[in-house]
DSSP file (Angstrom, degrees, kcal/mol; ACC not computed):
  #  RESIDUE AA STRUCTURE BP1 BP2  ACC     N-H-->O    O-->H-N    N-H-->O    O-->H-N    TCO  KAPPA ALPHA  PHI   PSI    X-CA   Y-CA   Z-CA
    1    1 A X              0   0    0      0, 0.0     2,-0.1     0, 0.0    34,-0.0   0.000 360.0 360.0 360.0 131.5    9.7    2.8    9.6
    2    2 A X    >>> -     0   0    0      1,-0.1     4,-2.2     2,-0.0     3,-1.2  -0.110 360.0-110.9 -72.8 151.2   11.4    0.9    7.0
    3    3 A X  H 3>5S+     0   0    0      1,-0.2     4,-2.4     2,-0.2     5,-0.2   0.855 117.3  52.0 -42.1 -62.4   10.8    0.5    3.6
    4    4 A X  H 345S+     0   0    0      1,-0.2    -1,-0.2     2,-0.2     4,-0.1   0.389 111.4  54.0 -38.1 -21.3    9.6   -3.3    3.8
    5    5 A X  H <>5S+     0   0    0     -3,-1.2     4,-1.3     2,-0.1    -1,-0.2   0.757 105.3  53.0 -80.7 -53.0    7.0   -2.1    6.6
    6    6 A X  H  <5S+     0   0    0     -4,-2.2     4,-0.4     2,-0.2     3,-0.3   0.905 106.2  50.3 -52.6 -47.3    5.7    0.4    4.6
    7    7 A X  T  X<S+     0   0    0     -4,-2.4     4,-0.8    -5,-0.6    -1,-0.2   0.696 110.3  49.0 -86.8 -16.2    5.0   -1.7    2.0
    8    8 A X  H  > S+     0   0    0     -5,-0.2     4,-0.5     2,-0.1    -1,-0.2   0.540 109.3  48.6-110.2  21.3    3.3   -4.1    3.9
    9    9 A X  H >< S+     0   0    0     -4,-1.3     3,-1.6    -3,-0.3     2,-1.5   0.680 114.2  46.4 -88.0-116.1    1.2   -2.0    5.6
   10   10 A X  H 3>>S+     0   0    0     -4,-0.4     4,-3.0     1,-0.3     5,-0.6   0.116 114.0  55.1 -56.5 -41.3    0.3   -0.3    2.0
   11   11 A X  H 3X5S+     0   0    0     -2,-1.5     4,-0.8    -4,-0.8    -1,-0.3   0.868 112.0  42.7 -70.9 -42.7    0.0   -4.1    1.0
   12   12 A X  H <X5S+     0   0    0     -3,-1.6     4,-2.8    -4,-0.5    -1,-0.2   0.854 104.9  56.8  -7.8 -83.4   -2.5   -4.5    3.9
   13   13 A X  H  >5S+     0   0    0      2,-0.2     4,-2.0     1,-0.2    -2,-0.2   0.858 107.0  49.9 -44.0 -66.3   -4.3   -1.8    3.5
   14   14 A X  H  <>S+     0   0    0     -4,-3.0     5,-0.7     2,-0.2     4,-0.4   0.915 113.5  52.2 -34.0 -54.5   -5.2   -2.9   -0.7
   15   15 A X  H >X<S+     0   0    0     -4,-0.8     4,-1.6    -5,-0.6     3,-1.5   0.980 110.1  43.6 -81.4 -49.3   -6.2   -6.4    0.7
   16   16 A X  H 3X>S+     0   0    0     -4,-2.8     4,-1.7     1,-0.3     2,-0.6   0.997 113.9  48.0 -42.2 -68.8   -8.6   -5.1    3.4
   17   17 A X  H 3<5S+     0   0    0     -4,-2.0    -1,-0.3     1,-0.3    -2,-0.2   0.584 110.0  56.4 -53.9  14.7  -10.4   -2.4    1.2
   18   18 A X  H <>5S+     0   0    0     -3,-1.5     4,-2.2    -2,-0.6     3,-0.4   0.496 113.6  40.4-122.9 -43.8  -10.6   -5.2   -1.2
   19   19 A X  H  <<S+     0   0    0     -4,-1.6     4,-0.4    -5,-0.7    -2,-0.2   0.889 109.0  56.4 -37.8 -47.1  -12.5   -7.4    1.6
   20   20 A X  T ><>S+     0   0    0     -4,-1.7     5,-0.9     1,-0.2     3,-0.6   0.744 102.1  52.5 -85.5 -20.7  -14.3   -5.0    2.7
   21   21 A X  G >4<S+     0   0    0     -5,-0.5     3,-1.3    -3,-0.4     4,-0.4   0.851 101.7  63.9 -81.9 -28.3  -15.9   -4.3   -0.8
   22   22 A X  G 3<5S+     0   0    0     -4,-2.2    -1,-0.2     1,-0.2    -2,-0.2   0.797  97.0  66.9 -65.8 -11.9  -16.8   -8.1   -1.0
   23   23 A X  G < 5S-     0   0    0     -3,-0.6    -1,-0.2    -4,-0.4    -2,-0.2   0.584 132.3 -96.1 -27.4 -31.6  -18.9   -7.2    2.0
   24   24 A X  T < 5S+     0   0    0     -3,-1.3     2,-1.0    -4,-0.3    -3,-0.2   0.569  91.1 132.1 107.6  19.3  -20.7   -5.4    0.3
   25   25 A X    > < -     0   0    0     -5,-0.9     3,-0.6    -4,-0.4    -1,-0.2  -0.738  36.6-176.9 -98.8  69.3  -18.5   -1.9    1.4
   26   26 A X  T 3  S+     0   0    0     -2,-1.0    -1,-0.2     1,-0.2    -5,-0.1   0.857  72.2  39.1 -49.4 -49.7  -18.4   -0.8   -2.6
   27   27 A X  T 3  S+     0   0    0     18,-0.3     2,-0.4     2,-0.1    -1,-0.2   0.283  80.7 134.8 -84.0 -12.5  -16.3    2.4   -2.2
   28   28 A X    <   +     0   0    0     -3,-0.6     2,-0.2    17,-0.3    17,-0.2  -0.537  24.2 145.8 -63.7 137.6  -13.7    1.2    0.4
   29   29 A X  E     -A   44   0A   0     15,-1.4    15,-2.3    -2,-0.4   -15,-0.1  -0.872  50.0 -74.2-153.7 137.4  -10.4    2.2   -0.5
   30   30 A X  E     -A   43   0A   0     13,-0.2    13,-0.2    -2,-0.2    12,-0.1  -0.053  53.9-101.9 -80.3 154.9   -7.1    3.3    1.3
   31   31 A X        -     0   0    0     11,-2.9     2,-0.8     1,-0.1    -1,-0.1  -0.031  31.1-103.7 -45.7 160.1   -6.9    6.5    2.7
   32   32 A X  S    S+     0   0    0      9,-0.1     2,-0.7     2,-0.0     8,-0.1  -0.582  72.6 141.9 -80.7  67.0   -5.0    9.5    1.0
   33   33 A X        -     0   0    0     -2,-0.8     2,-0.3     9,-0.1     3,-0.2  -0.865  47.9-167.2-140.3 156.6   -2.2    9.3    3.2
   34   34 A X  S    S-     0   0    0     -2,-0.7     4,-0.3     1,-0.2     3,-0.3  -0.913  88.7 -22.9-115.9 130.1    2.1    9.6    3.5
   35   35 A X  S    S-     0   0    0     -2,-0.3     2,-1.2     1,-0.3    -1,-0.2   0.631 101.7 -87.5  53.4  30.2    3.5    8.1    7.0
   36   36 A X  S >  S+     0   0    0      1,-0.2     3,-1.3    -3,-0.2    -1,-0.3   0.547  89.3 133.5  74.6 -32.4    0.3    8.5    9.0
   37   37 A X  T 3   +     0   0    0     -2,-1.2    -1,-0.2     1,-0.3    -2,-0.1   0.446  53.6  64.9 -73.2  -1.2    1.0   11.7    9.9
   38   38 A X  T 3  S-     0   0    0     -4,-0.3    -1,-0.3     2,-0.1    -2,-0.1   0.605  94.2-120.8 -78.4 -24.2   -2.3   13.2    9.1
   39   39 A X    <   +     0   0    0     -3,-1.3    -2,-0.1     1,-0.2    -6,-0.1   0.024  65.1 143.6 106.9 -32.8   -4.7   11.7   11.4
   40   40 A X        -     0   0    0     -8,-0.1    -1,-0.2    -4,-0.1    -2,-0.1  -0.113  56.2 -99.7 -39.5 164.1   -6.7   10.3    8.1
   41   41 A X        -     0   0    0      1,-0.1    11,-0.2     8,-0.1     3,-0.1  -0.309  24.2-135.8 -68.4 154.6   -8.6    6.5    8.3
   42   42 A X  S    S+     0   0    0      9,-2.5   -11,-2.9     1,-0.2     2,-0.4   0.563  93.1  34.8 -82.5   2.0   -6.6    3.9    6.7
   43   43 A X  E    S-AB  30  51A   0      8,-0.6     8,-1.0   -13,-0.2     2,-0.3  -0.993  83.7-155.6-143.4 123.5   -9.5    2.5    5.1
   44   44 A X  E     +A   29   0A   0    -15,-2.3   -15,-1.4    -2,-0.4     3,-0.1  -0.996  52.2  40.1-127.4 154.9  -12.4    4.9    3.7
   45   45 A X        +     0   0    0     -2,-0.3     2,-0.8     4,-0.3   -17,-0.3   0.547  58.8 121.0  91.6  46.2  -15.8    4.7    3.0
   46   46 A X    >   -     0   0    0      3,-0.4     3,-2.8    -3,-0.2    -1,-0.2  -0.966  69.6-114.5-108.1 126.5  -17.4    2.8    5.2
   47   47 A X  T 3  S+     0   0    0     -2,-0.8     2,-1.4     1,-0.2    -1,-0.1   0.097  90.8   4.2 -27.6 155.7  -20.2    5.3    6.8
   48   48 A X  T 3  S+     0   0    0     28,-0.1    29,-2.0    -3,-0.1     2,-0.4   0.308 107.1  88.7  48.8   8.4  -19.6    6.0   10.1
   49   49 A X  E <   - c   0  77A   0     -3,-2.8     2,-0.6    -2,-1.4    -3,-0.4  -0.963  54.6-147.9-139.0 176.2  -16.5    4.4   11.1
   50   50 A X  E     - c   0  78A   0     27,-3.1    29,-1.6    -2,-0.4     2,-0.3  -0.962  30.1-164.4-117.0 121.7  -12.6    5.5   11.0
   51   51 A X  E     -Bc  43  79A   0     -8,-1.0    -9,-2.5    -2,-0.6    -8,-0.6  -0.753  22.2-173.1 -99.6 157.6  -10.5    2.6   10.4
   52   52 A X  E     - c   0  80A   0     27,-2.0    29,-1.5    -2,-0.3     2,-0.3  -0.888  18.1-143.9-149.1 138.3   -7.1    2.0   10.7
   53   53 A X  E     - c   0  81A   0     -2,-0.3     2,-0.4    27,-0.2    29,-0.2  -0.658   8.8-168.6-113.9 134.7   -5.6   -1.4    9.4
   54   54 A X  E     + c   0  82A   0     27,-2.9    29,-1.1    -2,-0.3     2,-0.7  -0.994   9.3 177.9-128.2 106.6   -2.7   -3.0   11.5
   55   55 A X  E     + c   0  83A   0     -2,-0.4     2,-0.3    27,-0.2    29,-0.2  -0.971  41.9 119.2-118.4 107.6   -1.2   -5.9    9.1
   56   56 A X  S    S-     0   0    0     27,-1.1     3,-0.2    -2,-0.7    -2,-0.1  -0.979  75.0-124.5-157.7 155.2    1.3   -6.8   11.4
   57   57 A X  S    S+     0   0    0     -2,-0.3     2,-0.3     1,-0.2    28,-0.1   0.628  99.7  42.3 -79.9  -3.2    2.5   -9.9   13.5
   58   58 A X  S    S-     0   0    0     26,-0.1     2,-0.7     2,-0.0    -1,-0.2  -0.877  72.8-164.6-163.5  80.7    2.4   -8.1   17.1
   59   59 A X        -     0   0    0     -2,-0.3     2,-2.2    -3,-0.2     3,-0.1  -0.739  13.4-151.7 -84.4  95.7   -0.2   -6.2   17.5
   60   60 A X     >  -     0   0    0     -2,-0.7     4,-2.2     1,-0.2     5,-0.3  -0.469  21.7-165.5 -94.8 101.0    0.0   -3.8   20.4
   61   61 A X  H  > S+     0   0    0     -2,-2.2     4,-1.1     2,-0.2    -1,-0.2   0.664  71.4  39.2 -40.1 -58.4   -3.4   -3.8   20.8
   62   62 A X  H  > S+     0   0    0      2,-0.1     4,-2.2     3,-0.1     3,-0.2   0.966 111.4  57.3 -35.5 -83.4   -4.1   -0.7   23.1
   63   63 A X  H  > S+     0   0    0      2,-0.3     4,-1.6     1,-0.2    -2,-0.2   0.714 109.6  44.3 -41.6 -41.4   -1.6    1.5   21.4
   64   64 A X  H  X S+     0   0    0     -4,-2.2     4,-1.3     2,-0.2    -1,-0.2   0.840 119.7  48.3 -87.4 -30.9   -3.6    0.9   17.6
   65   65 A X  H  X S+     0   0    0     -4,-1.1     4,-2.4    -5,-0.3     3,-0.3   0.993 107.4  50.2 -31.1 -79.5   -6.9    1.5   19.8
   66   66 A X  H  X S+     0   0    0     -4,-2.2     4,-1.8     1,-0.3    -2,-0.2   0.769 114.6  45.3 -64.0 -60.4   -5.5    4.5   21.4
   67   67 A X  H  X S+     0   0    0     -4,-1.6     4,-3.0     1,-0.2     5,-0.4   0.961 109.1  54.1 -53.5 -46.8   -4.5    5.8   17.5
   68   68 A X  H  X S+     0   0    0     -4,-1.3     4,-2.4    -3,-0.3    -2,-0.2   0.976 116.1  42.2 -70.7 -37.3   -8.0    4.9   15.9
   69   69 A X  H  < S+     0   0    0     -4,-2.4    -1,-0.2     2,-0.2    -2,-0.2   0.858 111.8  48.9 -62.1 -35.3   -9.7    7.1   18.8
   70   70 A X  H  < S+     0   0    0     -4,-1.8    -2,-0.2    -5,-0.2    -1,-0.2   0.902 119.1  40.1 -73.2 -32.6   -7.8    9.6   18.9
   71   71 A X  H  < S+     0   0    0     -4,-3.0    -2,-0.2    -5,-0.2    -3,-0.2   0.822  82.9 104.7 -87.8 -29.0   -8.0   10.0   15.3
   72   72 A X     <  -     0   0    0     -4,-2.4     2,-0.3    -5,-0.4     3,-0.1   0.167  65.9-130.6 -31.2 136.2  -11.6    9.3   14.5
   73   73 A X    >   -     0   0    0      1,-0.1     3,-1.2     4,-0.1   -23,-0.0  -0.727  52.3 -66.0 -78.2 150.1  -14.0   12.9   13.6
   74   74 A X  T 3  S+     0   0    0     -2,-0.3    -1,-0.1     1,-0.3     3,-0.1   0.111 125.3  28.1  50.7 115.7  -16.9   13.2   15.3
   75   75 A X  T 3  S+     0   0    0      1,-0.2    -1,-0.3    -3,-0.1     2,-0.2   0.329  96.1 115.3  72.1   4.5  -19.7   10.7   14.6
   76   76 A X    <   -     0   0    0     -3,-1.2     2,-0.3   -27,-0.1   -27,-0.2  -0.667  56.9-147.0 -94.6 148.3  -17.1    8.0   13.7
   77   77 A X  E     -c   49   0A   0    -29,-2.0   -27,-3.1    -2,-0.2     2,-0.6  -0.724  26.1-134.3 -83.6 158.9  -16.4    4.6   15.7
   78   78 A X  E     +c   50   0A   0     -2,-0.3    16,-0.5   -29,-0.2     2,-0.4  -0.907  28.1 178.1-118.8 156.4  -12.8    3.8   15.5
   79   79 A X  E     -cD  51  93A   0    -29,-1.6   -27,-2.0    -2,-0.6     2,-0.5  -0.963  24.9-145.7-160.3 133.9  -11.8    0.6   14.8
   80   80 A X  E     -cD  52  92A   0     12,-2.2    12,-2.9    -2,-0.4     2,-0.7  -0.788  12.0-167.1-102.0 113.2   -8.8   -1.4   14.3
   81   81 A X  E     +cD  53  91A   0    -29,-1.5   -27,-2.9    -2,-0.5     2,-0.5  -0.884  15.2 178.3-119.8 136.7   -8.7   -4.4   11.7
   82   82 A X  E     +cD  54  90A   0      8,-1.6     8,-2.2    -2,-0.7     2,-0.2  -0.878  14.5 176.0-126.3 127.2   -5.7   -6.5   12.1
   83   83 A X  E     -c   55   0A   0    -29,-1.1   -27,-1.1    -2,-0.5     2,-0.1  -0.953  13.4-165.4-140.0 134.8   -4.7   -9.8   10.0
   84   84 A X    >   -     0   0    0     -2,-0.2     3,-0.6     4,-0.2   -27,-0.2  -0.226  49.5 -53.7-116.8-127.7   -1.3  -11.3   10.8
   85   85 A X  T 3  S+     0   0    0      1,-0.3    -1,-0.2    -2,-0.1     3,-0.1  -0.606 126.3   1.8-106.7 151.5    0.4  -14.0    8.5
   86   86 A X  T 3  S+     0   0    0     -2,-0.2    -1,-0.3     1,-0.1     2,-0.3   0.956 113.0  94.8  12.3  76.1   -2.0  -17.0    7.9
   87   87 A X  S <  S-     0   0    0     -3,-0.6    -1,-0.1     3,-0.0     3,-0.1  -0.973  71.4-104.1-150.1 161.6   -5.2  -15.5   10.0
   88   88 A X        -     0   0    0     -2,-0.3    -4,-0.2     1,-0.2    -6,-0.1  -0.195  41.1 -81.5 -80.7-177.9   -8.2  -13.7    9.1
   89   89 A X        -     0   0    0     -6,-0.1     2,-0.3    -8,-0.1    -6,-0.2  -0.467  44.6-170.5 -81.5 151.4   -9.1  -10.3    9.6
   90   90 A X  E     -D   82   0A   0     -8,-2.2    -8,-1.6    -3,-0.1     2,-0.4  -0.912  10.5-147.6-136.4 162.2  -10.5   -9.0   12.8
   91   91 A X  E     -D   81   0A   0     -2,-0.3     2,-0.8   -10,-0.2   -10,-0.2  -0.953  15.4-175.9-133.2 116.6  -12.1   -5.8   14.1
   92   92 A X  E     +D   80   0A   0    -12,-2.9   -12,-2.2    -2,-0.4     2,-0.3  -0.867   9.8 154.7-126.1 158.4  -11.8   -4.7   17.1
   93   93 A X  E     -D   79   0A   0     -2,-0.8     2,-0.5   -14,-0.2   -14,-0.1  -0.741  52.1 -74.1-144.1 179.7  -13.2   -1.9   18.8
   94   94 A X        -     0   0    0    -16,-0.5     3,-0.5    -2,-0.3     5,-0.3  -0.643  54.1-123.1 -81.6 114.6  -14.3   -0.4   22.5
   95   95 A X  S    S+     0   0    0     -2,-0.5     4,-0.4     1,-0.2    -1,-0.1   0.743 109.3  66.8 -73.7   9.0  -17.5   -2.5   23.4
   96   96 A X  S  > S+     0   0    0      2,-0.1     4,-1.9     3,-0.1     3,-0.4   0.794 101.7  47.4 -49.0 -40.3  -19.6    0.6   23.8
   97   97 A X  T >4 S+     0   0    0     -3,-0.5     2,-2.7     1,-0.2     3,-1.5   0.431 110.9  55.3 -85.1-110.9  -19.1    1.2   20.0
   98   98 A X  T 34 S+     0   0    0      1,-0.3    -1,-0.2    -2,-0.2    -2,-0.1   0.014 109.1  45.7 -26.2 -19.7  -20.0   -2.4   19.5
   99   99 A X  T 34 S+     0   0    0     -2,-2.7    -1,-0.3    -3,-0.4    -2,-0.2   0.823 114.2  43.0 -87.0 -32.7  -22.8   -2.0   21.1
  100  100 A X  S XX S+     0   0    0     -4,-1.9     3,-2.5    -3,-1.5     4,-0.6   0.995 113.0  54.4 -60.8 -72.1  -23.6    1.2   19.3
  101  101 A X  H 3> S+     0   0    0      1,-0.3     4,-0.7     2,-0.2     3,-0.3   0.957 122.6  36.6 -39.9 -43.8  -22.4   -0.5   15.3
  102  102 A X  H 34 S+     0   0    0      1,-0.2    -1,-0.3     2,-0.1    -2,-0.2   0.423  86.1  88.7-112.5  33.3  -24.9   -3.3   16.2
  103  103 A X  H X> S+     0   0    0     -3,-2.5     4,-1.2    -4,-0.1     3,-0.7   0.883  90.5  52.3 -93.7 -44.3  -27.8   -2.1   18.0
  104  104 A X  H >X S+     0   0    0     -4,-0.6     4,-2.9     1,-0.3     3,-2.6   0.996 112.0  47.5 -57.4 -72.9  -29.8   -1.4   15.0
  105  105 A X  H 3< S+     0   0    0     -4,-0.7    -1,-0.3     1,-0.3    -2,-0.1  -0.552 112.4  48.3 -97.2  65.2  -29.2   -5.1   13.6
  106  106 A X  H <> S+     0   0    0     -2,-1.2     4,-0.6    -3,-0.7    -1,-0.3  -0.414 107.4  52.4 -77.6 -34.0  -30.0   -6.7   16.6
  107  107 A X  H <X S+     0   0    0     -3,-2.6     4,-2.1    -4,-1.2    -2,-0.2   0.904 113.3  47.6 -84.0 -44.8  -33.2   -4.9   17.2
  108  108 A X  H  X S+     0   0    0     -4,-2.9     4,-1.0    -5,-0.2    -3,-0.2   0.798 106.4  54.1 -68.0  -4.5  -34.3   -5.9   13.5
  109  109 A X  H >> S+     0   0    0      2,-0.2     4,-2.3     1,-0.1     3,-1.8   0.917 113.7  47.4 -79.5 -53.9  -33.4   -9.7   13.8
  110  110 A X  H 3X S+     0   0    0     -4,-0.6     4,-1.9     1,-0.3    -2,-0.2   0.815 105.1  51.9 -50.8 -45.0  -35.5   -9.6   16.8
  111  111 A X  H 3X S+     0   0    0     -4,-2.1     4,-0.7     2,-0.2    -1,-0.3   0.870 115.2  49.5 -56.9 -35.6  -38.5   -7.8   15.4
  112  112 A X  H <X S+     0   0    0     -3,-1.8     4,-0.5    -4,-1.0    -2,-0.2   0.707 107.9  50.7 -93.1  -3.8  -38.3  -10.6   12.5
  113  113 A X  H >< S+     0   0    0     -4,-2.3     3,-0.6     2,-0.1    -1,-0.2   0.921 108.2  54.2 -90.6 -46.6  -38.1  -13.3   14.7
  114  114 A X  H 3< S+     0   0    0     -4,-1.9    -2,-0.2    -5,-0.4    -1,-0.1   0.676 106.8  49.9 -29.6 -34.1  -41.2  -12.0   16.6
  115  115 A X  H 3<        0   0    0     -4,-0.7    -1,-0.2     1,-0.2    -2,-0.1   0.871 360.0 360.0 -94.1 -17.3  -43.4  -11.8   13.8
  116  116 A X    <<        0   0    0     -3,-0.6    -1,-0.2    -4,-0.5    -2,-0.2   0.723 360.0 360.0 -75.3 360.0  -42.8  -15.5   12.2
């Protein structure tokens, strides 16, 4: 990987965790990692999932799956978030973890819509 790749995935990487903390994500921040080559998230501290941030124009879609699964711990969902040059961020996942990430806040809008 070239220098100029590196540094716009690093550049990436900054601009998500800085996204994700206007979410409401306080403590995302990029990972402690050189070249990938650990297995680490690119993006931590959001609870329960292992991200890994693809800032790219050609997104082989599968293949950045296939890394965020393999690499995810134990209790994590993996999830890929991807922006390429003017677009917004996306997340994409396996819809079984989608279903899983949103099953809780889907049963409470429903409970609050029930009671009104």
């Amino acid at each position: 990987m070239g220098k100029s790749s590196r540094n716009k995935g690093k550049r990436g990487e900054i601009e998500l965790a800085k996204a994700l903390r206007g979410l409401g994500y306080a403590v995302a921040r990029r990972g402690q990692q050189y070249c990938g080559a650990n297995g680490d998230a690119d993006i931590v501290g959001v609870p329960g999932m292992h991200i890994e941030c693809k800032r790219v124009e050609a997104l082989h879609l599968y293949d950045a799956l296939a890394q965020a699964i393999g690499d995810a711990k134990d209790g994590e969902l993996p999830v890929v978030m991807h922006r390429r040059n003017n677009c917004e961020w996306v997340a994409i996942m396996r819809l079984e973890d989608w279903g899983e990430a949103t099953r809780d806040y889907i049963a409470g809008r429903r409970m609050r819509d029930e009671s009104l």
